[in-house]
C-alpha positions in Angstrom: 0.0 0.0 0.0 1.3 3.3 -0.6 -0.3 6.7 0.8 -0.2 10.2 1.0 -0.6 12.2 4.1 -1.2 16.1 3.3 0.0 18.0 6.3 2.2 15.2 6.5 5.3 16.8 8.3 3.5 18.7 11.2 1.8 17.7 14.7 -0.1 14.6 13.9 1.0 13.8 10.7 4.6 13.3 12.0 3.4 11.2 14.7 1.2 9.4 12.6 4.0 8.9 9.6 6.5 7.6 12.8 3.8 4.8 14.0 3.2 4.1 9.9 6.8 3.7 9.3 6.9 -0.3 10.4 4.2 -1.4 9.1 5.5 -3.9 6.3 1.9 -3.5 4.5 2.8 -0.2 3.7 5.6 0.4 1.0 5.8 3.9 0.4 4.5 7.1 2.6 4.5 10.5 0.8 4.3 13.6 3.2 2.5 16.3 1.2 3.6 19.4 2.9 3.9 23.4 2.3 5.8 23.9 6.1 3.7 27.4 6.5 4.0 26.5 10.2 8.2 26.9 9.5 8.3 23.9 12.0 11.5 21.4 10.6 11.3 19.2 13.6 10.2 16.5 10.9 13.5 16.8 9.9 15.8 17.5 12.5 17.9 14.4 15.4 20.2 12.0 14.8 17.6 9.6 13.3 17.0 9.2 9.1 14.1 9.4 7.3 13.2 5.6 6.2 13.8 4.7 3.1 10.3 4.6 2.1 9.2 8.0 3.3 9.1 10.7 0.3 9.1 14.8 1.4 6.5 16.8 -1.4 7.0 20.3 -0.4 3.8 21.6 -1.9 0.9 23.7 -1.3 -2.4 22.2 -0.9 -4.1 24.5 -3.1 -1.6 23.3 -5.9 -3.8 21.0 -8.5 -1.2 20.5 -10.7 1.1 18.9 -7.7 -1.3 17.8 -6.0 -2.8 15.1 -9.2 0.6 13.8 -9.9 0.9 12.5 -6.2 -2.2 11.3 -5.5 -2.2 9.4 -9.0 0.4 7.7 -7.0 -1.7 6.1 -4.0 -4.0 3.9 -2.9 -4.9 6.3 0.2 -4.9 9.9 0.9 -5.3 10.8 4.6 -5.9 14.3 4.6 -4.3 16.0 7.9 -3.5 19.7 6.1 -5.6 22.8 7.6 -5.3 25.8 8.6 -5.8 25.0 12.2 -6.9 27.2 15.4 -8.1 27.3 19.2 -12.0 26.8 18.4 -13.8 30.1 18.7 -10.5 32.2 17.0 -12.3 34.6 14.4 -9.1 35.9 12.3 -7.9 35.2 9.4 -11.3 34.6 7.2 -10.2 34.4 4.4 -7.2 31.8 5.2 -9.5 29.5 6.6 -11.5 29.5 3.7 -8.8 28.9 1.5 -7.0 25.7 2.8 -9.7 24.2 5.1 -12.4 24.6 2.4 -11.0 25.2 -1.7 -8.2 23.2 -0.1 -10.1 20.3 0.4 -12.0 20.9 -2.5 -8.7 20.9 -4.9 -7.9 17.2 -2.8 -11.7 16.3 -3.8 -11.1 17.0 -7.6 -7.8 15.5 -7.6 -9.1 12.1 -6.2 -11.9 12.5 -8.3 -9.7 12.5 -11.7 -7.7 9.7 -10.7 -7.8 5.7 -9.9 -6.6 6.0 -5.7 -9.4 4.2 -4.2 -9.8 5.7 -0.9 -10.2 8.6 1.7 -9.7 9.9 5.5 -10.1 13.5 5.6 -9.3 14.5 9.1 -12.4 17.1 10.6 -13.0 18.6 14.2 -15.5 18.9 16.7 -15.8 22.6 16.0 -18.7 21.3 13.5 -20.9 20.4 16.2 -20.9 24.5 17.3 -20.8 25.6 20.9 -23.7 24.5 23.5 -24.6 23.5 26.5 -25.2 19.6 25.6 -23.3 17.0 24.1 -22.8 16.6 20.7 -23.0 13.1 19.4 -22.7 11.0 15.9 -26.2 12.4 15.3 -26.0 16.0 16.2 -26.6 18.1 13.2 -23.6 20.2 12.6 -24.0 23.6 13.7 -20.3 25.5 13.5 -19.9 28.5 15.0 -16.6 29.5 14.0 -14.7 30.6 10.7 -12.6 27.2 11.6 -15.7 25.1 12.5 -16.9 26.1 9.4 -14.7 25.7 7.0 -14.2 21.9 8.2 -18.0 21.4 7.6 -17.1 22.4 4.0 -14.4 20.2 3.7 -16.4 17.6 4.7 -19.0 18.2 2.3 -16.0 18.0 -0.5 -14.9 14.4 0.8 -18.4 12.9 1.1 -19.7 13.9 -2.3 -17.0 11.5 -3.4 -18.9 8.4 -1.4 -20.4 7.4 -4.1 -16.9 6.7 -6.0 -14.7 6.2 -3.0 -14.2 4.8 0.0 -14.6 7.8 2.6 -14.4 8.4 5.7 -15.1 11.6 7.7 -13.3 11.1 11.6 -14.3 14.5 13.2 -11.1 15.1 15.9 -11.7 16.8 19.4 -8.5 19.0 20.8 -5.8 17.3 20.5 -2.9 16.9 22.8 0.1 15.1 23.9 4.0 15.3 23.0 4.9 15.1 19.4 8.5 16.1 17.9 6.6 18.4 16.0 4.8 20.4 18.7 2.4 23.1 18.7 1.8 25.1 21.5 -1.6 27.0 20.8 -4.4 24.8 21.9 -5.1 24.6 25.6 -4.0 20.8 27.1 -0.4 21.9 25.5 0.0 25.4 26.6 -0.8 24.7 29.8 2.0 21.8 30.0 5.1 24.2 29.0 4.1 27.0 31.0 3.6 24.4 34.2 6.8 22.9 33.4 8.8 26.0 32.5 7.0 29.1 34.3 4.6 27.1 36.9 1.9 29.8 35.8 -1.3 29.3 33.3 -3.6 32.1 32.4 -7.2 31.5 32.5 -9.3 32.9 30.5 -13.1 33.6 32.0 -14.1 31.2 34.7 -12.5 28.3 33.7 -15.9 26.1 33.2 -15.9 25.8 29.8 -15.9 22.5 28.3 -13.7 21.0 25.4 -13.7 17.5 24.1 -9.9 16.5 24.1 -8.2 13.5 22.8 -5.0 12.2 23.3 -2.4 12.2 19.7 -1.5 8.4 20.2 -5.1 7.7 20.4 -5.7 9.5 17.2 -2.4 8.1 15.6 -3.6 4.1 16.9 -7.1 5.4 15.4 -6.1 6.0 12.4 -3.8 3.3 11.7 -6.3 1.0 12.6 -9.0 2.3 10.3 -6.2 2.4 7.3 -6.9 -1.7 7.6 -10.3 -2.1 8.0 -12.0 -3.3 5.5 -15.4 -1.0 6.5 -15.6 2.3 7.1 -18.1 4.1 8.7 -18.9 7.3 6.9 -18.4 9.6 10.4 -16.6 9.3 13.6 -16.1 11.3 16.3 -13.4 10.9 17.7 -12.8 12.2 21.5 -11.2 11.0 24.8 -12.4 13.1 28.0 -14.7 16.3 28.1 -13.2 18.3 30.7 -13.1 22.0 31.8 -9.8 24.8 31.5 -10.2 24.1 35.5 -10.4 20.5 35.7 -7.3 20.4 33.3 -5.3 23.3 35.6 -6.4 21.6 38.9 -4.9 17.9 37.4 -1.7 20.2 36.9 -1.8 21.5 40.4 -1.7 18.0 41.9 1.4 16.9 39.6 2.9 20.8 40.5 1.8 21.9 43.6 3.7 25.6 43.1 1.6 26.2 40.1 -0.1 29.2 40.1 -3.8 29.9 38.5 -3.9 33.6 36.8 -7.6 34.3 36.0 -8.3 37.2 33.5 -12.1 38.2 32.9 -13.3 35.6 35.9 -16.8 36.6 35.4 -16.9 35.8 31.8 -18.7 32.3 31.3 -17.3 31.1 27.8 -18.5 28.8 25.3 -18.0 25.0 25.4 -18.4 21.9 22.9 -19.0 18.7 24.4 -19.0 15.5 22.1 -19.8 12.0 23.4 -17.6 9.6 23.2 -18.7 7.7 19.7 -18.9 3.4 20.0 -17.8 2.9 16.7 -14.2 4.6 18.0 -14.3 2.6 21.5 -15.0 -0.6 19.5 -12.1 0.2 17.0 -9.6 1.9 19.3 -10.1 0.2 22.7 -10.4 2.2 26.2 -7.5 4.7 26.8 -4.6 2.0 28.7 -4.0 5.4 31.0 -5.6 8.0 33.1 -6.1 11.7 32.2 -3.1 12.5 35.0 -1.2 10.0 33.3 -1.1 11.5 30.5 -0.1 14.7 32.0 2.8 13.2 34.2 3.9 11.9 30.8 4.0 14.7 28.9 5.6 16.9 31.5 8.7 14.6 31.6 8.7 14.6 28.3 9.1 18.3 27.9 12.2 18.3 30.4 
C-alpha cells in the first residue's frame, strides 16, 4: 500500500508517519507538505528518514502537484488545515482557502484519478458551541470561521462516497507530545508554561468544556481504520470532556507551586461537548492510561 498524508510533516501527521513507518503493508508514505507552520522538527535528530518516506513540499491549493501524487496512492489521509483554538475569528479568508477550496482541490484530484480511498481529518468545532453534548447524530451547527470551514471540507470528501471509500473522523482537541509540537491549543500550553513558568492564564471562569483527545489515540485510530476493510462514513473521535479548570487543577496536583492567573473571571465562555462515539471505543479500545497519566507523561517529556 502506498499513501499520501497532506499535512504530513506537522503535529499529527509526524506522529502518525513515525507509527506508519513499520508497518511492512505499507511500501511507500508521501508527506505532502507546504511547512507554512516553518516547523523542521520533521526533519531535525540523529535519526533518518526511512527509506520509504518521500518529502513533497507543496501547497495544498496546488492542483497540478497535487494530481501527480495522488495518482500515486492507494490512500490519501488528509491531515492539512489551517488549524486554530475553536472560537478564533481571524484570518477569514485563510481558513476559507485551505480548510475549504483546499479540500476541495484534494476532492477533484481524487476525483480525476484511480486511488481508491479517503480519510479526511475534521473537528469537533462542526458540532458549534452549547450547552449539551454533541454526538454521531447532532446536526452540525459550526460556529466559528474554523468550524466552518471543516464542515465544507467535509461536504468535499463525502460527495465523493459514491466513488470512493470515505471516511469523515471528526477530531476533538488534541494533545500530547509530538517532535513536531504546537503550542496553541489549551492541554499543551498549559503543560510548558507548568513545566517552565509554573503559571497558566485562564481565560473567563475556567468552566468551559472542550472535548480532548490524546495524539497516540488519534495516531492508533487511524492506523487502525487504514486496515479495516469497513468504514463508517463519520466518527467522532474524542477521549475526555473536561473544563480549562479541571485540566489546571490535574496540573496542580502533579505541580503543587503552580499558580492559576484568572483574567475576565466573570466571563462564562462557550463550550463543545462531544460524546464519546462506540464505533471509536469498539475500533480503538479504552484509553490504557488515566487523564493525569497522560499529564505526568507529557511533563517529563518536555524536560
Amino acid at each position: 500500500m502506498k499513501i499520501l498524508i497532506t499535512g504530513g510533516t506537522g503535529y499529527l501527521g509526524t506522529e502518525l508517519c513515525l507509527r506508519l513507518m513499520s508497518r511492512p503493508e505499507i511500501s511507500a508514505i508521501n508527506l505532502y507538505d507546504n511547512l507554512s507552520r516553518k516547523n523542521f522538527n520533521f526533519f531535525l535528530g540523529p535519526e533518518k528518514i526511512h527509506p520509504k518516506v518521500r518529502f513533497i513540499d507543496a501547497d495544498i491549493l496546488d492542483s497540478n502537484t497535487l494530481r501527480k501524487e495522488i495518482a500515486k496512492v492507494d490512500l490519501v489521509i488528509h491531515l492539512a488545515a489551517k488549524v486554530s483554538t475553536p472560537f478564533v475569528d481571524e484570518n477569514t479568508h485563510l481558513f476559507d482557502q485551505i480548510n475549504n477550496w483546499g479540500t476541495a482541490e484534494l476532492s477533484y484530484a481524487l476525483e480525476a484519478s484511480d486511488c481508491p480511498a479517503v480519510i479526511y481529518l475534521s473537528s469537533a468545532s462542526v458540532y458549534g458551541a452549547g450547552t449539551n453534548f454533541a454526538d454521531i447524530d447532532t446536526f452540525p451547527n459550526p460556529k466559528s470561521v474554523y468550524g466552518i470551514s471543516k464542515l465544507k471540507g467535509e461536504r468535499h470528501i463525502r460527495r465523493l462516497a459514491d466513488q470512493k471509500k470515505t471516511s469523515v473522523v471528526r477530531c476533538s482537541n488534541v494533545y500530547g507530545y509530538s517532535k513536531s509540537m504546537r503550542f496553541d491549543a489549551v492541554i499543551n500550553r498549559f503543560v510548558l508554561h507548568t513545566r517552565h513558568y509554573r503559571k497558566v492564564t485562564i481565560n473567563g471562569n475556567g468552566e468551559q468544556e472542550r472535548a480532548f483527545v490524546h495524539i497516540n489515540r488519534v495516531t492508533g485510530f487511524l492506523e487502525r481504520l487504514i486496515f479495516k476493510e469497513e468504514w463508517k462514513p463519520v466518527y467522532n473521535l474524542v477521549d475526555h470532556n473536561l473544563s480549562v479548570n479541571d485540566i489546571a487543577y490535574t496540573l496542580k496536583e502533579l505541580v503543587p507551586d503552580l499558580e492559576m492567573l484568572y483574567v475576565d473571571q466573570q466571563l462564562s465562555l462557550r463550550q463543545v461537548r462531544v460524546e464519546p462515539h462506540d464505533a471509536v471505543v469498539d475500533l480503538l479500545g479504552l484509553p490504557d492510561q488515566s487523564f493525569e497519566d497522560d499529564l505526568k507523561l507529557f511533563l517529563h517529556q518536555l524536560a
